[in-house]
C-alpha positions as CSV (number, residue, x, y, z in Angstrom):
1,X,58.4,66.6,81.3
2,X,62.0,65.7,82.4
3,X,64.9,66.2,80.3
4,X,67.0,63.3,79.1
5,X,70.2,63.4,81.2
6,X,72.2,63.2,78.1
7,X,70.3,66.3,76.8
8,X,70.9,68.2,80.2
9,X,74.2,67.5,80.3
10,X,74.8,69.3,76.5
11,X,73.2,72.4,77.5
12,X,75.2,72.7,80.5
13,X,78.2,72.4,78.2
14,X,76.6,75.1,76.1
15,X,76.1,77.4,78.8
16,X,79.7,77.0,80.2
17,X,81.1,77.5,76.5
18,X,79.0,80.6,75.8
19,X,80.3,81.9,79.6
20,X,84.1,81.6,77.9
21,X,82.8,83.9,74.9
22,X,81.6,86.2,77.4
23,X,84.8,86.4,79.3
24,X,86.8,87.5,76.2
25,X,85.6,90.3,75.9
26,X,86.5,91.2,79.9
27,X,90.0,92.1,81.0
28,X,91.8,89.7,83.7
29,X,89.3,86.8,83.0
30,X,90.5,83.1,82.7
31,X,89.0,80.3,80.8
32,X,87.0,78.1,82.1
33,X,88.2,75.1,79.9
34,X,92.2,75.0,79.1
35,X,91.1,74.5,75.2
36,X,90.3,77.9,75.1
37,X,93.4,79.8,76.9
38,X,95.5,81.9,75.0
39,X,99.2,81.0,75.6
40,X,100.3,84.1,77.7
41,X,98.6,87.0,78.5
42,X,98.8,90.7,77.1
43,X,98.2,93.9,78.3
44,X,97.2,97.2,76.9
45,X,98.7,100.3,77.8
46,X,96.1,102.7,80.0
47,X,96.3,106.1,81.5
48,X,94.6,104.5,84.7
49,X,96.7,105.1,87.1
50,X,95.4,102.3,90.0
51,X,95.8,99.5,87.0
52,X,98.5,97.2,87.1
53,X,99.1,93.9,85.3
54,X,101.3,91.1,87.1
55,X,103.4,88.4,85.6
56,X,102.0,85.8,84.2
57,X,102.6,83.4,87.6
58,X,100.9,85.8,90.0
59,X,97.3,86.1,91.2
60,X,96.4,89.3,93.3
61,X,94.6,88.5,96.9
62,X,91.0,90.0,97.5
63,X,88.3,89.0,100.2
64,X,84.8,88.7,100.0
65,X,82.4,89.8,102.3
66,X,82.2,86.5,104.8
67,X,86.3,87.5,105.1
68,X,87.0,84.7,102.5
69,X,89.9,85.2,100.0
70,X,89.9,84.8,96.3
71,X,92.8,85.3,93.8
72,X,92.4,87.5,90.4
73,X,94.3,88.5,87.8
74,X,92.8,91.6,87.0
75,X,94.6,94.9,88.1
76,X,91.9,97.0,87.0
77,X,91.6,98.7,90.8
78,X,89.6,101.7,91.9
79,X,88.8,103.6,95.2
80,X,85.3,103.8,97.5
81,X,84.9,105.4,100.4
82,X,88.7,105.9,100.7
83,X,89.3,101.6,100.2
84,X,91.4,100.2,97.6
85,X,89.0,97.9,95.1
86,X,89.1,95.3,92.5
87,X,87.1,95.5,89.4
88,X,84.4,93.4,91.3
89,X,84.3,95.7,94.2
90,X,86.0,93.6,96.6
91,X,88.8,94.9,98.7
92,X,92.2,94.5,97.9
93,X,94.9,93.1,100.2
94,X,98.0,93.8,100.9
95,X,100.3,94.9,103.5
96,X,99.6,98.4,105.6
97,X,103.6,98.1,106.9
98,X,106.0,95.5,105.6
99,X,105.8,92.5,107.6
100,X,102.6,92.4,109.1
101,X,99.6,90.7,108.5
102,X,97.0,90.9,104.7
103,X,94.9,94.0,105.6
104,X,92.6,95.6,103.6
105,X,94.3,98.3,101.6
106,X,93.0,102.3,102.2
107,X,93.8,105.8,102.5
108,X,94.0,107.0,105.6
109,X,90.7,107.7,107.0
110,X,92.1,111.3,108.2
111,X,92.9,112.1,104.8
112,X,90.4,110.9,103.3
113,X,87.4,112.5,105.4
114,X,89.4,116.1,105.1
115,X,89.5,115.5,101.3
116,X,93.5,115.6,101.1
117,X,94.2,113.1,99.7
118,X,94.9,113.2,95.9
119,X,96.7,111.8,92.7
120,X,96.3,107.5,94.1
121,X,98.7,105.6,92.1
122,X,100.1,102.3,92.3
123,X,104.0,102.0,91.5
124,X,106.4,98.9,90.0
125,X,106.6,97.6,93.7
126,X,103.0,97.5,94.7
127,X,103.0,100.4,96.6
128,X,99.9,101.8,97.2
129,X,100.9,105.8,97.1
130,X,98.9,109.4,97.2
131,X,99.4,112.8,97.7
132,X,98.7,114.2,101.3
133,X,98.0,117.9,100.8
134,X,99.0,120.3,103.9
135,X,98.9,124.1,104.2
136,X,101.5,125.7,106.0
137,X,99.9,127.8,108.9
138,X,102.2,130.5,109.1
139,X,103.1,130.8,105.3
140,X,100.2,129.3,103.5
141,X,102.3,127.9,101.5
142,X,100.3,124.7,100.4
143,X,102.9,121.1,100.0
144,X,102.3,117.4,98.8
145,X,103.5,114.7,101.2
146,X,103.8,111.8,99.2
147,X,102.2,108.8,101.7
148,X,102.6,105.0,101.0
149,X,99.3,103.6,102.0
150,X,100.6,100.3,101.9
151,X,101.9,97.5,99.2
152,X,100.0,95.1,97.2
153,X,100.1,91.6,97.8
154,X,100.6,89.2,94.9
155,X,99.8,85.3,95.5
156,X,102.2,82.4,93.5
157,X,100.8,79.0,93.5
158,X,102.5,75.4,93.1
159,X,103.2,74.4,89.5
160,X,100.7,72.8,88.1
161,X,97.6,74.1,90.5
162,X,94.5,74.7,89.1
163,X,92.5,77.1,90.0
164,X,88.5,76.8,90.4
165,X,86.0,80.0,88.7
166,X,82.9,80.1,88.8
167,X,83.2,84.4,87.3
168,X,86.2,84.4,85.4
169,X,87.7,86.7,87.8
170,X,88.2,85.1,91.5
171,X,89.7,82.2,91.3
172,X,89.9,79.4,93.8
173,X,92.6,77.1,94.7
174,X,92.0,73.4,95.8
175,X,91.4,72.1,99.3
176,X,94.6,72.5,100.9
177,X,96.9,74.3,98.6
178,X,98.2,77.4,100.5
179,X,99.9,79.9,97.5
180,X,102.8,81.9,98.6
181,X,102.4,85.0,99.4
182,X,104.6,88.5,98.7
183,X,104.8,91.7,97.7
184,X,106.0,92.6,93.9
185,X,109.7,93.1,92.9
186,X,111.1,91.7,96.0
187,X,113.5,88.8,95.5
188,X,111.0,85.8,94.6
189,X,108.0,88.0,92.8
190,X,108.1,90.1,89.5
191,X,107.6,93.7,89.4
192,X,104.1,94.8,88.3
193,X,103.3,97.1,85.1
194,X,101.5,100.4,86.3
195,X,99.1,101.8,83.9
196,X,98.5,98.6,82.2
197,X,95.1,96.4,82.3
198,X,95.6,93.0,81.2
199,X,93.8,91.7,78.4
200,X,91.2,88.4,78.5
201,X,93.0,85.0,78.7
202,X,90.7,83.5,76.9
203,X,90.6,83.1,73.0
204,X,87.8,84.5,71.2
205,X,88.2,82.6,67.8
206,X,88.6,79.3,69.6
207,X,86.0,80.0,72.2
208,X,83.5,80.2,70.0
209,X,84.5,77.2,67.3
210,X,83.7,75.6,71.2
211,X,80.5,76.6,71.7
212,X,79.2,76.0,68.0
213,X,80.9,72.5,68.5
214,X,78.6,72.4,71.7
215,X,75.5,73.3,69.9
216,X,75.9,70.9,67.2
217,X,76.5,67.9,69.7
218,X,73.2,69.3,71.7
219,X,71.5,69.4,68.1
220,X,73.0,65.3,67.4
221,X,71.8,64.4,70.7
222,X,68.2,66.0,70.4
223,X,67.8,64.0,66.9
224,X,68.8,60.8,68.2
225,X,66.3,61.0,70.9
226,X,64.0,61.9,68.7
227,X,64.3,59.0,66.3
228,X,64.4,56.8,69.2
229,X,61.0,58.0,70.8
230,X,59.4,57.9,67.1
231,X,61.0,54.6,66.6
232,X,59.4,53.5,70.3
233,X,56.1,54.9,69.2
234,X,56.2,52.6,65.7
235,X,56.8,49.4,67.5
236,X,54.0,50.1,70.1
237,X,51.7,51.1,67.4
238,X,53.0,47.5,65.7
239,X,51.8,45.8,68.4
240,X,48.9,47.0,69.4
């Protein structure tokens, strides 16, 4: 039996519309469909001390396996194995020493194999910091370094660039729009908020007048098509 084209195309809108419920409850997710965006983004105070929020123009860079990047507004980082991660477990890039190329962002693997390094943060300016813990030799007398494992990088796009998501949380650009790229309180990019996860930028209340407005058009659809076949079935019956 195939489904009416009309009918398929209703409960692909109802699928997408209960995806946007979904992402409200998920911090650092965007709407799939502008009717359902809040305004401008909140954020909630955490004692996290690797999540960040960014202002509301700037898109953090991450990579996916194949080496391909996506942007995402959720700051909601974590470590394994030593590597900076997003809440999906990709890496996160950024810049190992100001000016050179997106890397991925870690501890250094010294550290980090002879289990010294401790307290990760991530300050105002991106910087990726932790505590390098040394023992004096001679004295014993045991000292923090404080190490900056590198700095964030945040991504700005054109005015009026929309992004593609198929999650809620990468987000592509279009063919051919390059963002620009920096690091955070610099001269062209806003500081970031340490120790604060960004709330969902989607609406719950209006999200989900959506997806009952998608189930009663679905509902419309499936009793006009209905009446139809019954009406086809009558005349048939008529003429035989």
């Amino acid at each position: 039996m195939f489904l009416n084209p009309a009918l398929g195309a209703a409960l692909d809108r109802i699928s997408e519309r209960a995806e946007d419920v979904r992402r409200a409850f998920t911090p650092g997710t965007v709407a799939r469909y502008d009717d359902v965006a809040t305004a401008r983004p909140s954020s909630d105070f955490t004692l996290d001390p690797l999540a960040v929020s960014a202002a509301d123009d700037l898109y953090f860079v991450t990579r996916n396996q194949r080496g391909e990047l996506a942007y995402t507004r959720d700051g909601s980082f974590a470590l394994r194995d030593g590597r900076l991660i997003d809440g999906e477990g990709e890496p996160v890039r950024g810049f190992a020493v100001p000016g050179n190329e997106l890397s991925d962002l870690r501890i250094d693997p010294v550290d980090e194999a002879l289990g010294r390094a401790t307290d990760p943060r991530i300050d105002r300016d991106g910087s990726f910091v932790y505590g390098r813990v040394t023992i004096d030799p001679r004295s014993g007398v045991r000292k923090t370094q404080r190490v900056v494992a590198g700095r964030i990088a945040v991504a700005r796009f054109p005015a009026g660039t929309r992004l593609a998501t198929t999650d809620g949380s990468r987000c592509i650009p279009p063919p051919g729009v390059q963002p620009q790229l920096g690091i955070p309180g610099d001269a062209n990019f806003a500081a970031l908020q340490p120790m604060h996860r960004e709330r969902s930028r989607v609406n719950l209340d209006e999200s989900l007048v959506r997806l009952q407005d998608a189930y009663i058009a679905f509902d419309a659809l499936r009793a006009a098509e209905q009446a139809k076949a019954h009406l086809g079935k009558t005349t048939m019956d008529l003429v035989k």
